[in-house]
ZABA-788668 format. One record per residue (C-alpha): residue in one letter; x, y, z. Coordinates in steps of 0.5 Angstrom, whole numbers, padded with zeros to 4 digits, always signed. Example, Ala and Ser with C-alpha at 12.3 -4.5 7.8 and 13.67 -1.06 7.14 Angstrom:
<rs>
A+0025-0009+0016/S+0027-0002+0014/
</rs>
This chain:
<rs>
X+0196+0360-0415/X+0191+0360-0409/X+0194+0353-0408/X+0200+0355-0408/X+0199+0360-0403/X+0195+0356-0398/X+0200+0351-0398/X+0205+0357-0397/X+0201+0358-0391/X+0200+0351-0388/X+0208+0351-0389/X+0209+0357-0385/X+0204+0355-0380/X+0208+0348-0378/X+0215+0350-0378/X+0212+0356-0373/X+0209+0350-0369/X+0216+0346-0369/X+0220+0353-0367/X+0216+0354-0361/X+0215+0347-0359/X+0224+0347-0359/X+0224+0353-0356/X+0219+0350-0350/X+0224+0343-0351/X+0230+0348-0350/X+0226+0352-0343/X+0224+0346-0340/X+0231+0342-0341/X+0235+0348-0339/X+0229+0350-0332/X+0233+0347-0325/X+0229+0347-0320/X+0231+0346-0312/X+0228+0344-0306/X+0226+0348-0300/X+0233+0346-0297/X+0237+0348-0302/X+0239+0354-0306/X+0240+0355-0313/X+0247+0358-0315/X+0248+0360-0322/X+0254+0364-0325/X+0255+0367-0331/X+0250+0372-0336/X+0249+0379-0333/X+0253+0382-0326/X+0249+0385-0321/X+0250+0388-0314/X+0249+0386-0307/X+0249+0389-0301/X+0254+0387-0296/X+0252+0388-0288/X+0256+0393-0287/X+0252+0397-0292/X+0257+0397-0298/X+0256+0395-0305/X+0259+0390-0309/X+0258+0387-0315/X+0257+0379-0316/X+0257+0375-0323/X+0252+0370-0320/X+0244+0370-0317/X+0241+0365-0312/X+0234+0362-0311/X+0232+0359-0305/X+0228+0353-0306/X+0225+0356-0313/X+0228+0355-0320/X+0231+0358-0326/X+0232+0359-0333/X+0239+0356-0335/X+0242+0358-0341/X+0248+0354-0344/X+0254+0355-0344/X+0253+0362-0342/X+0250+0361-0335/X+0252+0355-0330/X+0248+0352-0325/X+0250+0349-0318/X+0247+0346-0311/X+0249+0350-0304/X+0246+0345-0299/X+0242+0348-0293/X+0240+0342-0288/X+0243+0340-0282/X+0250+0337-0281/X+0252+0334-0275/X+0259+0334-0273/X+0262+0329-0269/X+0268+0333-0264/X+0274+0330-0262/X+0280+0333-0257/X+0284+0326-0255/X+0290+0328-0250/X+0288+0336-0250/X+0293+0339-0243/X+0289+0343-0239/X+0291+0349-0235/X+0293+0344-0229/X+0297+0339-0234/X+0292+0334-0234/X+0291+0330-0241/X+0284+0330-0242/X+0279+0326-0248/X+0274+0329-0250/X+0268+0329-0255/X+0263+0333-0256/X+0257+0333-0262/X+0255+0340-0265/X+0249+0341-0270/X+0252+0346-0276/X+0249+0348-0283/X+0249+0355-0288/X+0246+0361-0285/X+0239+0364-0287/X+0241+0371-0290/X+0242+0372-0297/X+0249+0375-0294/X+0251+0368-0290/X+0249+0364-0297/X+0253+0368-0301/X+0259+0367-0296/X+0258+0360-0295/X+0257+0359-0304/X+0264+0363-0305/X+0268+0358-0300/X+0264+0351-0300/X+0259+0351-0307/X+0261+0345-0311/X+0265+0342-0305/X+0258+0339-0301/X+0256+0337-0294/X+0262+0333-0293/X+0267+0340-0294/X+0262+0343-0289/X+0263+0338-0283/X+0270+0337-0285/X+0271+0344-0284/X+0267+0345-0278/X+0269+0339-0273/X+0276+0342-0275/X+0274+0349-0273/X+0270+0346-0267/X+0277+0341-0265/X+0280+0348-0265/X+0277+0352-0260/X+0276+0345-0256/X+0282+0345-0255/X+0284+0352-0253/X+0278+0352-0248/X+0281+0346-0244/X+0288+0348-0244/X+0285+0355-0240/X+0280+0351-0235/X+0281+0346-0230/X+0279+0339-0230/X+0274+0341-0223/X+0272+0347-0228/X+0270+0343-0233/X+0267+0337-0229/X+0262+0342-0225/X+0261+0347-0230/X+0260+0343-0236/X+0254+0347-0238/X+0257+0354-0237/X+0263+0352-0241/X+0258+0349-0247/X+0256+0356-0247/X+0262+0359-0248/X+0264+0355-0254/X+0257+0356-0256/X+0259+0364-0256/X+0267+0363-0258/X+0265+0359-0264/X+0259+0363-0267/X+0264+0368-0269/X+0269+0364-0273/X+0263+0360-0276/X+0259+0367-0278/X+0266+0368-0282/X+0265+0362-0287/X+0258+0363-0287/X+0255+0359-0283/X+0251+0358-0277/X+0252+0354-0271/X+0246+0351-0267/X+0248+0347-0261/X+0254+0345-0258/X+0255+0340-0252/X+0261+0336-0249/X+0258+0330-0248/X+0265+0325-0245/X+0271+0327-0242/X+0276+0321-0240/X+0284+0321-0238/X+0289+0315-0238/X+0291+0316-0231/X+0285+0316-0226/X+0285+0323-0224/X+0277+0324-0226/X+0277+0317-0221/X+0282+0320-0216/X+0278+0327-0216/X+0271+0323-0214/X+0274+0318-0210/X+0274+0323-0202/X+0267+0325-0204/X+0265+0317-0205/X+0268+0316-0199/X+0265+0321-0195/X+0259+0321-0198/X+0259+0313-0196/X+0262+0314-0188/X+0255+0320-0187/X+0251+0314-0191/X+0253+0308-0186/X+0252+0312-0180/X+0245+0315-0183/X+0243+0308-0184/X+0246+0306-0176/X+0242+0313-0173/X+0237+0309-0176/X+0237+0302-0175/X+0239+0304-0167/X+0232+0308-0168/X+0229+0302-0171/X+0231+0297-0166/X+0228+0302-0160/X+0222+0304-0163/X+0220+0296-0165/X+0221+0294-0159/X+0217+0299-0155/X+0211+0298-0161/X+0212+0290-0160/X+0211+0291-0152/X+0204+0296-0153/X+0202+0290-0158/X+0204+0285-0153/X+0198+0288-0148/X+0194+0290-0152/X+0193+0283-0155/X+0193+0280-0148/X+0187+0285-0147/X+0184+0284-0154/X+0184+0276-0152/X+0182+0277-0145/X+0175+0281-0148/X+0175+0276-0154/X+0175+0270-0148/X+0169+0273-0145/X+0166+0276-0150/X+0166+0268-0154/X+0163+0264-0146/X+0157+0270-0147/X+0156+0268-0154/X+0156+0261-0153/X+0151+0261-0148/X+0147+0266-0151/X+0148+0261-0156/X+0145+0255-0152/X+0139+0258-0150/X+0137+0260-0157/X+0139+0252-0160/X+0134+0249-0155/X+0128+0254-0156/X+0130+0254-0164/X+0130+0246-0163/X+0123+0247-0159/X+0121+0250-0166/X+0124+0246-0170/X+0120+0240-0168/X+0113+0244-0168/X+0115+0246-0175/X+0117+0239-0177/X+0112+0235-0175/X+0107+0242-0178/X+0111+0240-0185/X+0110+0234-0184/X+0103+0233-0184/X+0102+0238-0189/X+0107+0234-0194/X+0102+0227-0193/X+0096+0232-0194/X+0100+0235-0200/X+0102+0228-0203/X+0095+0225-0203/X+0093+0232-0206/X+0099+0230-0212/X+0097+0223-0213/X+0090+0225-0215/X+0092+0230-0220/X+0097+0226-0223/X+0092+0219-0224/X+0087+0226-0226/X+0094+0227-0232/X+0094+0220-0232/X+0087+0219-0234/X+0087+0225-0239/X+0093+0224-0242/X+0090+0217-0244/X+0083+0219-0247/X+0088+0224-0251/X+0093+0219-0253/X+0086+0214-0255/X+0083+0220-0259/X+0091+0222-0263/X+0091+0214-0265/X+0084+0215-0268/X+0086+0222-0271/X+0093+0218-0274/X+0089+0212-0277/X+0084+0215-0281/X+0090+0220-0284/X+0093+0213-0286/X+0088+0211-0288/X+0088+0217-0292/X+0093+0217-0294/X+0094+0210-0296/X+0087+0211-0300/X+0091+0217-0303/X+0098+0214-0305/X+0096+0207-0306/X+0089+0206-0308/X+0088+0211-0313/X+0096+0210-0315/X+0093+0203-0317/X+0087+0205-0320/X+0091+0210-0325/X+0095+0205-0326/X+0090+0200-0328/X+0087+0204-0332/X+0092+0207-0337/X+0094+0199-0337/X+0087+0198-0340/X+0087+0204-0345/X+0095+0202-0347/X+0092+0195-0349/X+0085+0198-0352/X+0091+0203-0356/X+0096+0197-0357/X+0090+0192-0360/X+0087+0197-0365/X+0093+0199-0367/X+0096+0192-0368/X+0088+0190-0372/X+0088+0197-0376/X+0095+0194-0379/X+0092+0188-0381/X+0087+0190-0384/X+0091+0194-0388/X+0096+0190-0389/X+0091+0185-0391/X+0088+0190-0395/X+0094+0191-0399/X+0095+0183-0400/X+0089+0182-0403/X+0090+0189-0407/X+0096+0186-0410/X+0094+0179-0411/X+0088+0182-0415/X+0092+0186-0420/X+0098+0180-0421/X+0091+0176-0422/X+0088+0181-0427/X+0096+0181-0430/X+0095+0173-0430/X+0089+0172-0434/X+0091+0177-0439/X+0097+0176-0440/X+0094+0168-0440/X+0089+0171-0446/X+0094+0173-0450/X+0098+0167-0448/X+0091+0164-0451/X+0091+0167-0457/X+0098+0165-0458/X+0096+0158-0457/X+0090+0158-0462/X+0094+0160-0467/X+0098+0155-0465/X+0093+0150-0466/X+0092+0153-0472/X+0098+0150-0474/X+0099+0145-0471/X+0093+0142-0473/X+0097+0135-0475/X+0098+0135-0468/X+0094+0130-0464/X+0089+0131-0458/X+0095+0128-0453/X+0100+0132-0455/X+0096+0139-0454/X+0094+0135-0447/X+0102+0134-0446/X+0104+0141-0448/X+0099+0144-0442/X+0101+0140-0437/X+0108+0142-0438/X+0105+0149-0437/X+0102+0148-0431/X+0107+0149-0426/X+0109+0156-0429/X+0103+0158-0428/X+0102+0156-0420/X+0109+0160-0420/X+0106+0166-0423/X+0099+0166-0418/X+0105+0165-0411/X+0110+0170-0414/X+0107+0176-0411/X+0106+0173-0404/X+0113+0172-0404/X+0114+0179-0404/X+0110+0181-0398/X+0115+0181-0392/X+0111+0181-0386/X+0103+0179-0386/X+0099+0181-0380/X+0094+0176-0377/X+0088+0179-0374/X+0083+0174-0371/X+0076+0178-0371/X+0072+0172-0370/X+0076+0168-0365/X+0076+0162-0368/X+0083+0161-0369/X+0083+0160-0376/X+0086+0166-0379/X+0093+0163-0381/X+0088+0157-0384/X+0085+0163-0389/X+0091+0165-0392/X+0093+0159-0395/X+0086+0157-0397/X+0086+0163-0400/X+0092+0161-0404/X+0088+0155-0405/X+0083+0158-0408/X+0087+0163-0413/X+0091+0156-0416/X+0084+0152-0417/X+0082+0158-0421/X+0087+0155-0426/X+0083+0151-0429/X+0078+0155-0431/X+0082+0160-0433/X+0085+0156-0438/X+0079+0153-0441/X+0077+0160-0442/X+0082+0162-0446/X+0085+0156-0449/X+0078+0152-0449/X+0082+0146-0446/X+0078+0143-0440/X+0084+0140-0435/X+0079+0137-0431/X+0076+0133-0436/X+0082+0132-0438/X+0085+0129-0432/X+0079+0124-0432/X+0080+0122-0438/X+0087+0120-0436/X+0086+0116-0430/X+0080+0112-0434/X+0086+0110-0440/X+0091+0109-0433/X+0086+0105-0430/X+0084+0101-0437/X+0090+0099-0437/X+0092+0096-0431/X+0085+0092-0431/X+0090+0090-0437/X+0095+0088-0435/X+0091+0085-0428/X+0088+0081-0434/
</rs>
């Protein structure tokens, strides 16, 4: 059950939650808002009164937000935009009669908008909501075309031509009436261009041209006659005066050319003291220089001389340092990689000799032992083979001879690099290999007497006896 109920709970909590969330959707879809140069009109829902200018009251099913926002509710309530900026509104009377029966075209620029009051608004929502600016400007250049045209036909084109401003001001106070009844508000108005199709504007300024062209001719005679005169006079006075200035300036030049010589010759005068004053300075001051330059000179090669000797002894240095102790390090580790490279190449021989001899004494051990069973074979073969003579046997271990030099080589062909080392220095190192081969066969027939109590040896120089026997036979 207290599950149930807390499920309850959180189910009445989330639909809660859901209903005001939808509620906050539906507010903030349905919420206009409007700039500060708009007004908000919404029509519907509850009727409120307003207060007229006149003082009296009335009731309207609308409200207005200036620049704000509001709460629409759909589909009671609707909401529209009454516009408040500025329109300029373009006035055109073309062929208007005015009062002396001249056709004009005119034009003139007016600057309109709603007016500020909440009066002013709700008379201009009433006639222009839902229409724009464009029905504003329409209307207004109509309204403006009107009283343009009105104004014309009650003036003269002179009226008109010297007095623009007053007429401007005019229209201004007629208009303001008219556009207060819409609800609007007119700001300015200005005639800008009047024209016509038959030259009365031109007419109507050409005497004035003309005579303000005649005064200006004759001005401008007055003063070139008045010119004339006064140039002249000025270039008279000039003239004189000129004469007089080159008169002065003449006498003022044969002054100063004089005045000039005389100090030319006594500058020369001093010149000449002065030079030759300079000149025998300059030789004293020459013979001064020369001494100081061979004094550098001098100077600059004891210096020279003692720079050389400083340069040859840092390369001597230097030479010692990068040449001479170079070679010496080189030499050096050449030596100490031959003394390695010799010891090393003389510790493997002997080892490789080692191994060698090892090996050659095992296959040895192997040999005279399997030699000794072969003998013990052989003995009891002799045993049996009693009936065989003394050459047979001699013949049977001859056979077996190369058998056992192959066993004695056989562990030799195994070795697959022998290391010569000659300690001695008497070249005989690869000699003492074959010997020792040499010597391992030779053992051969000792071995054999020792096992199979043959003597191979004399054997052999039985054999060579009974051969020479028999060629002294056959020579015989």
């Amino acid at each position: 059950m207290e599950l149930l109920a807390s499920y309850a709970g959180t189910i009445t909590l989330l639909v809660l939650a859901a209903l005001v969330i939808a509620v906050l959707v539906v507010l903030a879809t349905n919420y206009r808002k409007v700039g500060p140069n708009e007004v908000l009109i919404v029509s519907g829902g509850l009727s409120q009164k307003v207060t007229e200018p006149d003082g009296t009251l009335r009731t309207v099913g609308y409200k207005m937000c200036v620049g704000g926002g509001s709460l629409v509710i759909p589909p009671f309530q609707t909401a529209q935009v009454l516009p408040l900026e500025i329109c300029t509104v373009n006035v055109k009377a073309s062929h208007a009669l005015t009062r002396a029966g001249v056709h004009l075209n005119s034009k003139g620029l007016a600057q309109v908008k709603v007016g500020s009051s909440e009066a002013e608004i709700r008379i201009a929502a009433e006639q222009f909501l839902g229409k724009g600016a464009s029905a504003i400007v329409e209307i207004s250049s109509q309204v403006l075309e009107g009283l343009l045209r009105a104004y014309l036909g009650a003036s003269t084109v002179e009226e008109i031509y010297q007095n623009r401003d007053e007429f401007n001001s005019r229209m201004m106070k007629e208009a303001q009436d008219e556009f207060r009844k819409m609800g609007l508000d007119l700001i300015s108005f200005a005639l800008i261009d009047i024209s016509d199709d038959s030259g009365y504007l031109d007419a109507l300024g050409k005497p004035k041209i003309a005579a303000v062209k005649r005064d200006a001719e004759i001005s401008q005679a007055d003063t070139d006659k008045e010119v004339t005169i006064q140039t002249a006079e000025a270039r008279k006075i000039g003239d004189i005066a000129r004469l007089q200035a080159e008169t002065k300036v003449a006498e003022a030049n044969r002054d100063f050319e004089m005045s000039r010589a005389d100090f030319a010759a006594e500058v020369n005068q001093k010149k000449a003291a002065a030079d030759m004053a300079y000149d025998l300075e300059r030789q004293k001051g020459s013979q001064n220089l020369k001494a100081e330059e061979i004094q550098v000179r001098i100077v600059e090669r004891e210096k020279m001389i003692e720079l050389e000797a400083l340069e040859i002894a840092r390369r001597e240095k230097e030479l010692e340092a990068t040449v001479h102790k170079t070679s010496e390090a080189r030499k050096f580790q050449v030596e100490i990689e031959a003394q390695a490279e010799a010891y090393k190449l003389e510790e493997e021989a002997k080892g490789h000799a080692a191994a060698a001899k090892l090996e050659a004494g095992a296959e040895a051990e192997a040999i005279r032992v399997r030699g000794q069973a072969e003998a013990e074979a052989m003995q009891q073969k002799a045993e049996s083979f009693k009936a065989y003579n003394e050459a047979a046997i001699y013949q049977m271990l001859i056979e077996k001879l190369p058998e056992l030099a192959r066993a004695v080589s056989e562990p030799l062909s195994r070795i697959d690099r022998i290391t010569i080392v000659d300690a001695g220095g008497d070249g005989d190192g690869v000699a003492k290999v074959t010997g020792q081969v040499a010597k391992v066969i030779a053992q051969l027939p000792e071995v054999v007497e020792s096992l199979g109590g043959v003597d191979l040896k004399a054997l052999a120089r039985k054999l060579a006896g009974q051969d020479g026997a028999a060629a002294e036979k056959e020579e015989e």
